[in-house]
N, C-alpha and C positions, 0 to 999 in steps of 0.2 A: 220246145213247145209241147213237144209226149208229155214232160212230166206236169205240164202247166196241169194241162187236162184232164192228167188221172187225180191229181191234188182237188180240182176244181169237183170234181164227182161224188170226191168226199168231204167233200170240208165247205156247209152251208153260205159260213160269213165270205170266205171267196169265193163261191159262183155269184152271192148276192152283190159282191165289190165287181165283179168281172161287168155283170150285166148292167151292174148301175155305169159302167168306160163304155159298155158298148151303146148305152143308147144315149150317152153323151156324143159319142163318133155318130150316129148316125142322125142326129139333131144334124151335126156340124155338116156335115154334107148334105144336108136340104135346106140349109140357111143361102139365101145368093151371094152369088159370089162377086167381087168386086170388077168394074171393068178397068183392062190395062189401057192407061192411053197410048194411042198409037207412037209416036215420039218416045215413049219410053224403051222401048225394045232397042231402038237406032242411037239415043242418046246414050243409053248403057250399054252395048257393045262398044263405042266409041270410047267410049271410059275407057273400058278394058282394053282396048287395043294400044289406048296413052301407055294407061300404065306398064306395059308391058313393053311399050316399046323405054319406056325410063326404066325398068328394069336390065333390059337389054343393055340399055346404054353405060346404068353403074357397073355390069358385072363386065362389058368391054375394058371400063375405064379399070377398076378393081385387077383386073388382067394387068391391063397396061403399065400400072402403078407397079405392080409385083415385080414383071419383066424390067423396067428402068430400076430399080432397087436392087434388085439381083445384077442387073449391068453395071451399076454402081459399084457395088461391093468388087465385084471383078477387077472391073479397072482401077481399081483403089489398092486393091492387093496386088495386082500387073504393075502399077506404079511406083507400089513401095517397093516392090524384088528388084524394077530396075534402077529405081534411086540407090538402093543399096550396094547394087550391082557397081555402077557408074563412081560412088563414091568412094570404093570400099569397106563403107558399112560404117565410116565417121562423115556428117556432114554437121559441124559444131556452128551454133551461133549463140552469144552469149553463155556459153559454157554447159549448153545441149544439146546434146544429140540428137539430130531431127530427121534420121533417119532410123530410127530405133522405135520402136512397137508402140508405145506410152504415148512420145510427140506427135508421131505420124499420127494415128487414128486420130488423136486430139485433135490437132490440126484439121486434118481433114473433114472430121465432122463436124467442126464450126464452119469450116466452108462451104461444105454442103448443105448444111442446114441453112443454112444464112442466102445460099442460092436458089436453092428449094422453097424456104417461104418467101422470096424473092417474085418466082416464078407462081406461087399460088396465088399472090397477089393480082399480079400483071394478068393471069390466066382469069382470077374472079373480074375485074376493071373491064376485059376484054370482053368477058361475054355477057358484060350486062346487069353481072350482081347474081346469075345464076349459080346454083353451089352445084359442086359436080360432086 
């Protein structure tokens, strides 16, 4: 703001630009000012208070989603070591190995997907059409 005002001391065309903002600003502030309707102030905290609580509610759900995903993957890996375990590490059907890296995820991830939108469904149906 220093250097505005030493610039402005010497240099006409900006003190004349300066004071022609400043008595723009002070027009604006003697102009009246609008009045707030009452219900506004109570209606828009209200607002805020929605939104925020739907904030609240995706970053729970967004949690939630993370932690069953990560439990997923766990049990899926806990699953394969002891299908391996149990089987010896051959469990053939049709001439594949479906205890070996490749089939298993495969596998697995159609079922879980297939359960998962299953479930997103029944979940959307459940609550009415609301999206989470």
């Amino acid at each position: 703001m220093l250097s505005v005002e030493l610039h402005v001391r010497d240099c006409e065309q900006c003190r004349n630009e300066l004071n022609s903002w400043g008595s723009y600003a002070k027009g604006l502030r003697q102009m009246p000012q609008p009045a707030v309707p009452a219900h506004l102030i109570a209606r828009t905290q209200a607002r805020i208070l929605r939104e925020r609580e739907t904030s609240d509610e995706m970053k729970s759900r967004a949690i939630l989603f993370a932690g069953l995903s990560l439990l997923s993957w766990v049990v899926n890996l806990v699953m394969w070591k002891l299908a391996q375990e149990l089987t010896g590490g051959r469990f053939e059907v049709l001439g594949m190995n479906l205890v070996a890296a490749g089939p298993w995820f495969l596998v697995s991830f159609v079922v879980c997907g297939t359960a998962a939108v299953a479930a997103a469904i029944s979940l959307k149906e459940f609550s009415g059409g609301r999206t989470f």
